[in-house]
C-alpha positions, -999 to +999 in steps of 0.1 A: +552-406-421+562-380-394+601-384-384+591-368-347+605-394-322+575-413-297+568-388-266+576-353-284+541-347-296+522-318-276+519-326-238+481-325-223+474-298-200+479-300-163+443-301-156+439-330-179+421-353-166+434-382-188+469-372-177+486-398-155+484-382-120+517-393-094+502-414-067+492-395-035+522-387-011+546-389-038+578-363-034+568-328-050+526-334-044+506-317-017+503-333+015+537-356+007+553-357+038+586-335+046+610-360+060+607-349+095+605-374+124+574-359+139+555-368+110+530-394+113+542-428+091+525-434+058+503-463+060+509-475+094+491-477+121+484-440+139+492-427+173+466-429+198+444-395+205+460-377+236+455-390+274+449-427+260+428-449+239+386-438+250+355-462+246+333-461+217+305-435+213+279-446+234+297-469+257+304-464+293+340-466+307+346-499+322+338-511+357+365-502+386+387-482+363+394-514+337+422-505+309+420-500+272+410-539+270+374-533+276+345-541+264+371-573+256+375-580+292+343-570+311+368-578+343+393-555+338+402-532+368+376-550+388+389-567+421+389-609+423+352-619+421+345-642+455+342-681+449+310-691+449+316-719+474+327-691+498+300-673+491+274-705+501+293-711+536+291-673+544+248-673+535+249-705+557+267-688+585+242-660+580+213-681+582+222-699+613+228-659+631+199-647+623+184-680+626+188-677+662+177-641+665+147-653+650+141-683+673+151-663+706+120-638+691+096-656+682+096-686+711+085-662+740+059-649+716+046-685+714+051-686+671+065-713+657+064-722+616+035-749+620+010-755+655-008-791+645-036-800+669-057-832+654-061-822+616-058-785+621-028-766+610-027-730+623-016-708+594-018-674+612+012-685+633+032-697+605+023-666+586+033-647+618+069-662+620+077-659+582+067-622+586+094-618+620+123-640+594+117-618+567+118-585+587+149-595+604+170-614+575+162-582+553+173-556+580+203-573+590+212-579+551+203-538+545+220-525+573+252-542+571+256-545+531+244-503+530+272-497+558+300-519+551+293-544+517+294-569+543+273-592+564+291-608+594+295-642+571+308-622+545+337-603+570+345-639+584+354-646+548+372-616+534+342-608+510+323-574+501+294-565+480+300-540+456+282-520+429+283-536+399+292-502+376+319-483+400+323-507+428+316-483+456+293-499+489+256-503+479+231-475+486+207-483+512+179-486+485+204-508+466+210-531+494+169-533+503+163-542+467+191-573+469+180-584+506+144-586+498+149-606+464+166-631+483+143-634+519+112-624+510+106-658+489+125-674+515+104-664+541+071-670+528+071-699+504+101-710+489+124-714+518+157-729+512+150-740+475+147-701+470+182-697+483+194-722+468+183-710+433+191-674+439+226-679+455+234-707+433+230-692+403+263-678+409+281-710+400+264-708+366+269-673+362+294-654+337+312-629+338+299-613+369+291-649+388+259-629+401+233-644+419+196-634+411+196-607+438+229-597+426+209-591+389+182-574+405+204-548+421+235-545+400+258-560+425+285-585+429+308-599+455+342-596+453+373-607+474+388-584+498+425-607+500 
């Protein structure tokens, strides 16, 4: 029976791969830390990279400058969309302006929406007058959104369009594609039931509270309080 005390046999190699290893970070094993305060903790949470936290691979930064929150707050940055009640009373005002223009062109011209004389109903003049609305309600929408974000309804109640992505004023092309989305159904078939759907899809709507010309152009409108 061998008198050698437990432990005092022959050690295994270093290279052993049996041999009990320290655990990683352990004092005396490479990569253990050296007790200096600029090293990073062990096991804790690590410093953001440089200049701030970025977006995932593959994502675009968020609209109007938004923080670190996004994508968790798609609203981040952006100004305070518009109510969409606002937004109803300012297309209302807008109706009734150009409304006018429209009227004050068409009457001399003798055009009016429907001419009834016994059973007939003359289309070509209804045709005629939808075709006067819709130039009018789409260059007044174009020309003011493209210069300003802002139609005369939307000044009187501190509202702008924007672009959706950067929230700069709409392109001209941008602000053609959203006008005639919303008055070229209105104009020729749908009338108010078109604006009503369009425009009041915006109460339904979330995040963005886009109508469906706002969708078709990448818009919104936002407060200018």
């Amino acid at each position: 029976m061998s008198s050698e005390p437990p432990g005092s046999g022959p050690q295994p190699p270093e290279d052993d791969p049996f041999r009990k290893q320290p655990p990683p970070g352990a004092p005396g094993t490479p990569g253990a830390g050296s007790g200096s305060p600029y090293d990073p903790p062990q096991g804790g949470p690590q410093p953001p990279p440089y200049g701030g936290q970025q977006p995932p691979y593959g994502q675009q930064p968020p609209p109007y400058g938004g923080g670190a929150s996004y994508p968790n707050d798609p609203l981040a940055g952006m100004p305070p969309l518009a109510e969409s009640g606002k937004r109803t009373l300012a297309r209302i005002i807008d109706l009734i302006l150009v409304g006018i223009v429209v009227w004050l062109v068409t009457w001399p011209m003798g055009v009016h929406e429907y001419s009834v004389n016994g059973d007939k109903v003359e289309y070509g003049k209804s045709f005629a007058q939808s075709l006067v609305a819709a130039v009018l309600y789409i260059g007044y929408d174009t020309y003011l959104i493209s210069k300003s974000g802002q139609t005369l309804g939307k000044k009187w109640l501190n509202m702008r369009v924007a672009n959706l992505d950067n929230g700069s004023t709409p392109s001209v092309q941008t602000a053609l594609a959203r006008s005639a989305v919303l008055w070229i159904p209105f104009a020729f078939c749908c009338a108010c039931i078109w604006t009503a759907i369009s425009g009041g899809w915006s109460y339904f709507d979330r995040p963005y509270k886009q109508g469906l010309h706002d969708k078709a152009a990448k818009t919104v409108v936002v407060s200018t309080n």
